[in-house]
N, CA, C and O of each residue as an XYZ file, in Angstrom:
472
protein
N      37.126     23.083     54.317
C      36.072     22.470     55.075
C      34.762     23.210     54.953
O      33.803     22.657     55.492
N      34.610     24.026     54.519
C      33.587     25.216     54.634
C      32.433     24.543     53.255
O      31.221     24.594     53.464
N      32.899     24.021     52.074
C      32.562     23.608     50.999
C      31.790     22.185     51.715
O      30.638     21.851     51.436
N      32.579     21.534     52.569
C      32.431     20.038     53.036
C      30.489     20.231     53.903
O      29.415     19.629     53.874
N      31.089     21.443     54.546
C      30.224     21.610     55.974
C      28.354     22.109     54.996
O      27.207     21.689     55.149
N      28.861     22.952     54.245
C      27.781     23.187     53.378
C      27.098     22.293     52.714
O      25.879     22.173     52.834
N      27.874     21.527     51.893
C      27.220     20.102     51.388
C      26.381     19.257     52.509
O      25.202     18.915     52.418
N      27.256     19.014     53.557
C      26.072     18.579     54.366
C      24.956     19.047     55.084
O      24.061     18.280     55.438
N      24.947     20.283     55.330
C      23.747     20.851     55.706
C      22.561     21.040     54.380
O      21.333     21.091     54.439
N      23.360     21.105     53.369
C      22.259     21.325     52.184
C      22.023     19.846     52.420
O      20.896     19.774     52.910
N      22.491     18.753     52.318
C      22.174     17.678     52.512
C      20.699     17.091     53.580
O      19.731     16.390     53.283
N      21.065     17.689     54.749
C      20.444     17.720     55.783
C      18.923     18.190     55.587
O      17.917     17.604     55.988
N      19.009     19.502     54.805
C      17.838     20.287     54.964
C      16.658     19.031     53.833
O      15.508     18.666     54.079
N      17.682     18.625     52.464
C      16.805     17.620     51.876
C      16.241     16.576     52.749
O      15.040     16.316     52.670
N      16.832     16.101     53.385
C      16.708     15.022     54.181
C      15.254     15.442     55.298
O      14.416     14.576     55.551
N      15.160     16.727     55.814
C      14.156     16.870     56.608
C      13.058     16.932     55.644
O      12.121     16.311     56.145
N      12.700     17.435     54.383
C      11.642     18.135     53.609
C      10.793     16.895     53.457
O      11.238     15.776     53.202
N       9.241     17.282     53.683
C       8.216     16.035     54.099
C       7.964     15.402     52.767
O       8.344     15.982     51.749
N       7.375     14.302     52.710
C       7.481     13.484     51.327
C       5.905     14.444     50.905
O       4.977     14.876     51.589
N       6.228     14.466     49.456
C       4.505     15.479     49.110
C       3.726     13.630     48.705
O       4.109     12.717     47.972
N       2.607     13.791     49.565
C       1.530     12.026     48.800
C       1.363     12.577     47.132
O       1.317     13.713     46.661
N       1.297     11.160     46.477
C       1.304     11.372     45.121
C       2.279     11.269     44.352
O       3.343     10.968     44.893
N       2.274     11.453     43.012
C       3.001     11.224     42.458
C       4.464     12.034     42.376
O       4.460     13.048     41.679
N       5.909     11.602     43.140
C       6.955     12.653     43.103
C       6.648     13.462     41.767
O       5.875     14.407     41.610
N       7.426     12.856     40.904
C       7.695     13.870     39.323
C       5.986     13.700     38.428
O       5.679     12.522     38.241
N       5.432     14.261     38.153
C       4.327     14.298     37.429
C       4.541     14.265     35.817
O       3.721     13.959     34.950
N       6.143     14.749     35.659
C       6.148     14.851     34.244
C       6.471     13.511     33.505
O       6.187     13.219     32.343
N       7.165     12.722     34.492
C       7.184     11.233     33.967
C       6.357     10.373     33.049
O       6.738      9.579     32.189
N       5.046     10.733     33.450
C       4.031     10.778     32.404
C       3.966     11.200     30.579
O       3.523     10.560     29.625
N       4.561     12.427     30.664
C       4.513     13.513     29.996
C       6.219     13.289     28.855
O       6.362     13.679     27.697
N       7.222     12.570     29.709
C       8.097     11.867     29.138
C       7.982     10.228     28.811
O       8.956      9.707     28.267
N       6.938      9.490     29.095
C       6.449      8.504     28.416
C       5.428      8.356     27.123
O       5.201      7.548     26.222
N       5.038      9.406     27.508
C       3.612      9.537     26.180
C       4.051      9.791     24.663
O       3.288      9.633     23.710
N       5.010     10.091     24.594
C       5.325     10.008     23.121
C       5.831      8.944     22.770
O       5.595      8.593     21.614
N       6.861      7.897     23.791
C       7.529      6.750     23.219
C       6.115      5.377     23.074
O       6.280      4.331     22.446
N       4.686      5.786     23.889
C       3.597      4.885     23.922
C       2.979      5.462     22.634
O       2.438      4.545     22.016
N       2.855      6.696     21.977
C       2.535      7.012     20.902
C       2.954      6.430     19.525
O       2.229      5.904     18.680
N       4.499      6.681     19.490
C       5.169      6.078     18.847
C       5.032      3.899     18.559
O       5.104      3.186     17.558
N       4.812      3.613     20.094
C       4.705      2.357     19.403
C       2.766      1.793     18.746
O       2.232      0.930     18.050
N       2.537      2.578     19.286
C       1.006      2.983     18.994
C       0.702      3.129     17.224
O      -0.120      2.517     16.541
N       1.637      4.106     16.849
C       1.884      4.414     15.735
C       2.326      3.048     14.755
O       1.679      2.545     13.836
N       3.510      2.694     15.240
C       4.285      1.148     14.588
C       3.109      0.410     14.524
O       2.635      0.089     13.435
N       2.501      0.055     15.763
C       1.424     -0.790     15.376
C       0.259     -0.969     13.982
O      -0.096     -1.965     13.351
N      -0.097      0.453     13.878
C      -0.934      0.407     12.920
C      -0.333      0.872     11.513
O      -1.114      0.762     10.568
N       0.784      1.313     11.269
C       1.264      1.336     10.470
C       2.620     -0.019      9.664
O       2.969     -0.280      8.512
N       2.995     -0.544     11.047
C       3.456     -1.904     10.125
C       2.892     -2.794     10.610
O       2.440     -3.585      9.782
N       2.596     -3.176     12.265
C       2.471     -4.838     12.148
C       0.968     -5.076     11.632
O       0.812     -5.986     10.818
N      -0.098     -4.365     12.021
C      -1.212     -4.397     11.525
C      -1.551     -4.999     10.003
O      -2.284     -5.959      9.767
N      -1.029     -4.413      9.305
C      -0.565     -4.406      7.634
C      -0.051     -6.116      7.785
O      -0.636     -7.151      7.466
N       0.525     -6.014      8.053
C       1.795     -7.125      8.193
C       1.157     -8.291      8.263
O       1.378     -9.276      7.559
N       0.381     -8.188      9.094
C      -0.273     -9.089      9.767
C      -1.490     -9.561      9.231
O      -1.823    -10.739      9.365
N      -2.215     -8.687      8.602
C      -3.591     -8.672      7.519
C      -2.776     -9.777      6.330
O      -2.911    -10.985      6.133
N      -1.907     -8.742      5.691
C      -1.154    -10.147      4.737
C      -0.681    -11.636      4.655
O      -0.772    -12.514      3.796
N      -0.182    -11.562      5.804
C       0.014    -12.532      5.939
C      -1.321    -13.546      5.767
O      -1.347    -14.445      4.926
N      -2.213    -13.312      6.519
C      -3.190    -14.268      6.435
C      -4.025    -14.419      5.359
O      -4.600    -15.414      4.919
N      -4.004    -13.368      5.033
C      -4.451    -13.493      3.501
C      -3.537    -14.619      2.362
O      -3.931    -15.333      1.439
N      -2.274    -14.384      2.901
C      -1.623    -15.835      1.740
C      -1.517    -16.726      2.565
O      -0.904    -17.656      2.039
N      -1.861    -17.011      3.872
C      -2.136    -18.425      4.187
C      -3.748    -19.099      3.396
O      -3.863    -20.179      2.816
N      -4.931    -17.955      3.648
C      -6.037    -18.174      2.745
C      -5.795    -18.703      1.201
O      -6.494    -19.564      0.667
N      -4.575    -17.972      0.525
C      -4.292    -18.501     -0.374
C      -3.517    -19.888     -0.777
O      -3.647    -20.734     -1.662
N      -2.863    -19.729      0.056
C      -2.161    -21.154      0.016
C      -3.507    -22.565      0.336
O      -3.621    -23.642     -0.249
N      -4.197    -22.090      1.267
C      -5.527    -22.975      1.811
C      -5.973    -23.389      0.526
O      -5.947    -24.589      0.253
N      -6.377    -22.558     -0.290
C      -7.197    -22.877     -1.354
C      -6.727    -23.245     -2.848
O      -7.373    -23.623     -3.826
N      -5.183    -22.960     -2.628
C      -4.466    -24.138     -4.007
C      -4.914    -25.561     -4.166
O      -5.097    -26.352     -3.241
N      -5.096    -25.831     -5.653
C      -5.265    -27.244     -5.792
C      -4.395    -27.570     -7.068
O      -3.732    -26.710     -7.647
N      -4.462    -28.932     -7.462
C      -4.252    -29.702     -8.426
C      -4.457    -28.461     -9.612
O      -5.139    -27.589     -9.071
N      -4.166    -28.113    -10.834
C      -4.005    -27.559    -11.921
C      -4.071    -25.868    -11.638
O      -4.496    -25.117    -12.516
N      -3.728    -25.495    -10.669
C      -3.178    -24.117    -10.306
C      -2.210    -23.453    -11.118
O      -1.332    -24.192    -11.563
N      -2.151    -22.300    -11.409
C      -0.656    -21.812    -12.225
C      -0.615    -21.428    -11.077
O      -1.660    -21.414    -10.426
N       0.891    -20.908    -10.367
C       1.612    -20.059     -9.372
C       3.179    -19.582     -9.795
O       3.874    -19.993    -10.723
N       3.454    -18.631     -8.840
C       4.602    -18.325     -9.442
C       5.618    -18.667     -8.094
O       4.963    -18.226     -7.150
N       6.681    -19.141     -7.635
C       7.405    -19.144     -6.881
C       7.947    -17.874     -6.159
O       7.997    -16.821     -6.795
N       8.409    -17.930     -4.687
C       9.304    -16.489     -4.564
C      10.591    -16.795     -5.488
O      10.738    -15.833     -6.242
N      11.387    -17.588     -5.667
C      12.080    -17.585     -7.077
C      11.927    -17.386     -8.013
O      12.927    -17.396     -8.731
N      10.989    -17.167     -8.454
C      10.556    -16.282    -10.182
C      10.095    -17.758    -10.764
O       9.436    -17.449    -11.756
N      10.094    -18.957    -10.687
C       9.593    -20.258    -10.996
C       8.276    -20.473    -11.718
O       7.504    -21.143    -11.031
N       7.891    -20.187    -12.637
C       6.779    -20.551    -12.975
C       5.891    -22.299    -13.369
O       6.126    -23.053    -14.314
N       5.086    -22.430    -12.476
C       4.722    -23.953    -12.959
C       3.064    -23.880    -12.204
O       2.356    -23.116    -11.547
N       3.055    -25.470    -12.924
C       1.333    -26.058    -12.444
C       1.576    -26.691    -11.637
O       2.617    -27.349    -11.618
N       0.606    -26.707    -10.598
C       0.223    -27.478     -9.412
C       0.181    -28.881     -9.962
O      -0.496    -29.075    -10.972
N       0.899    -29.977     -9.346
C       0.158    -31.099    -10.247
C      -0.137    -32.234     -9.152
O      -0.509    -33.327     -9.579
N       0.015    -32.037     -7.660
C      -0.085    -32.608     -6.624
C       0.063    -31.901     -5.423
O       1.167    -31.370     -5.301
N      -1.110    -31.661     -4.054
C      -0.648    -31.568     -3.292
C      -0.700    -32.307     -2.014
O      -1.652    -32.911     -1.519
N       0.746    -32.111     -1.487
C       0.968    -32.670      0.104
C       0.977    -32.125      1.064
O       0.736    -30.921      0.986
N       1.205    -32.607      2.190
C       0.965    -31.714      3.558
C       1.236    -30.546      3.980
O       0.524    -29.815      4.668
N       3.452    -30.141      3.107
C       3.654    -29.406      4.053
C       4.319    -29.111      2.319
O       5.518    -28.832      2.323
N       3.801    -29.145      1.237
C       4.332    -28.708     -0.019
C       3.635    -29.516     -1.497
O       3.267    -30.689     -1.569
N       3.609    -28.637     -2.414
C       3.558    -29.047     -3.887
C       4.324    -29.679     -4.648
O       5.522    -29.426     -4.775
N       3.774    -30.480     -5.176
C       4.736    -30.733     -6.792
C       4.094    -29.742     -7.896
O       2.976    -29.281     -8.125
N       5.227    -29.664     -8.392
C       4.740    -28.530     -9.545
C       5.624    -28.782    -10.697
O       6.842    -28.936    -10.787
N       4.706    -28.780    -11.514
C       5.107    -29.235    -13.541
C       5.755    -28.133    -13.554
O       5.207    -27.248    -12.897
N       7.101    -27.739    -14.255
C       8.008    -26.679    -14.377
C       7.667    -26.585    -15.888
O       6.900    -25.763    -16.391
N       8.474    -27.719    -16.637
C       8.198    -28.166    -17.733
C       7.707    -29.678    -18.210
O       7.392    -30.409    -17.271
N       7.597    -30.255    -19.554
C       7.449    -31.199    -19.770
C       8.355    -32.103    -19.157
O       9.567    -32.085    -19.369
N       7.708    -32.983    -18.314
C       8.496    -34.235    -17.916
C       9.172    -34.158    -16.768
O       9.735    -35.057    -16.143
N       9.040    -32.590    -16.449
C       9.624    -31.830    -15.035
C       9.175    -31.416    -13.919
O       8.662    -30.306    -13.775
N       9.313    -32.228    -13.047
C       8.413    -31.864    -11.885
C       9.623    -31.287    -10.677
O      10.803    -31.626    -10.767
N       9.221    -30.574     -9.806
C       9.829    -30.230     -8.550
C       8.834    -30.367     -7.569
O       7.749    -30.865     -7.869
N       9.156    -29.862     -6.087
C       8.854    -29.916     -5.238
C       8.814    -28.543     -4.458
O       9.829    -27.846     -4.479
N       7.838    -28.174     -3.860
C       8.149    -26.868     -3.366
C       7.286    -26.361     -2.398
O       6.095    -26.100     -2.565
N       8.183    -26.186     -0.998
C       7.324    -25.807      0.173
C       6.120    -24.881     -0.277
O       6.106    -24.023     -1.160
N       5.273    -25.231      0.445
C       3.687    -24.213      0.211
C       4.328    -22.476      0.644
O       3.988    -21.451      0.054
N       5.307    -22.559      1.812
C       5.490    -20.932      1.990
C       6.029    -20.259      1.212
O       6.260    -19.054      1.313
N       6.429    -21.357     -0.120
C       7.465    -20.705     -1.038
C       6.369    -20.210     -2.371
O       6.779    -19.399     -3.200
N       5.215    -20.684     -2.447
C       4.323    -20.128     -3.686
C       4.172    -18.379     -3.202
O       3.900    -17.867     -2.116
N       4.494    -17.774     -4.586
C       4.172    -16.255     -3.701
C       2.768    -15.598     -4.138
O       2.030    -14.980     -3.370
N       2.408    -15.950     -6.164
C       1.153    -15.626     -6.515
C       0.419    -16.861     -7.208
O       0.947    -17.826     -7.762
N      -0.875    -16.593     -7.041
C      -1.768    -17.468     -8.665
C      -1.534    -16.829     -9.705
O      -1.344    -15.614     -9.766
N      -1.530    -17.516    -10.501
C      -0.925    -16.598    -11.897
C      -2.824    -17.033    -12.480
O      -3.501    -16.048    -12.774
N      -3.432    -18.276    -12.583
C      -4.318    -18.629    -12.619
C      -5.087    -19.840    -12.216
O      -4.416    -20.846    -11.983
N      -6.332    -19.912    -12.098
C      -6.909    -20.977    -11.013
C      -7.648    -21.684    -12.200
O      -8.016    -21.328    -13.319
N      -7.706    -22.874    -11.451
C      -8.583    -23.949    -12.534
C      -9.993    -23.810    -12.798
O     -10.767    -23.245    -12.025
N     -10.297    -24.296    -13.824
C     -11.599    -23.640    -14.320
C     -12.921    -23.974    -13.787
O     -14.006    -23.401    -13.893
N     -12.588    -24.959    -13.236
C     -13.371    -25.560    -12.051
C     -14.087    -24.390    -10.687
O     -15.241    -24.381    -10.258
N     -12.944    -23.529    -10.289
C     -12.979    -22.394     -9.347
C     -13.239    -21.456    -10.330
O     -13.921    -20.663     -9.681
N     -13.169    -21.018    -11.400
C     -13.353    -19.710    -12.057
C     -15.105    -19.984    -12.140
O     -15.810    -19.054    -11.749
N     -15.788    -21.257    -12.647
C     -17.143    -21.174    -12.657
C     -18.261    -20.698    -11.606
O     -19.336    -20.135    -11.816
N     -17.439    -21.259     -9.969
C     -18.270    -21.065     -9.229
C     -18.410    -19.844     -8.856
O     -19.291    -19.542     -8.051
């Protein structure tokens, strides 16, 4: 009982000690600031990036037309030979046409000569 009786008086004495105003633990701070660093960090090192690109090949996709070379994310090489709303037709080979979502063009290989003048 002696173990029992102690626990509660240590108990007790917490229980009286006045609240300090302010912040209890101060270091809480001090254990957040690196995980706000860290995503601080992510930010400008991937999504930033990430995010610049991207819009840059929506710009590109914007400005495909009719006699475009591009290359597919499949390795696909062909000419633009029509476009629609939400995708291309593209000359593969003679007599060969496909179809192919716009998110799927990945480069210009070359632009029509029309755009190279201006």
């Amino acid at each position: 009982m002696t173990k029992m009786s102690s626990l509660v008086s240590g108990l007790e004495l917490l229980a009286q000690t006045p609240a300090a105003d302010g912040p209890q633990n101060p270091a809480a701070w001090v254990q957040i600031l690196p995980m706000v660093l860290l995503f601080g960090a992510m930010y400008f090192f991937m999504i930033a990036p990430q995010r610049k690109k991207q819009k840059e090949h929506e710009k590109m996709l914007s400005a495909l037309s009719s006699g475009d070379e591009i290359i597919t994310t499949g390795g696909i090489y062909g000419v633009i030979t029509n476009v629609k709303d939400d995708r291309f037709v593209v000359r593969v080979a003679d007599n060969t046409k496909i179809e192919v979502g716009k998110a799927f063009v990945q480069t210009v290989v070359k632009k029509t000569d029309a755009d190279e003048k201006k």
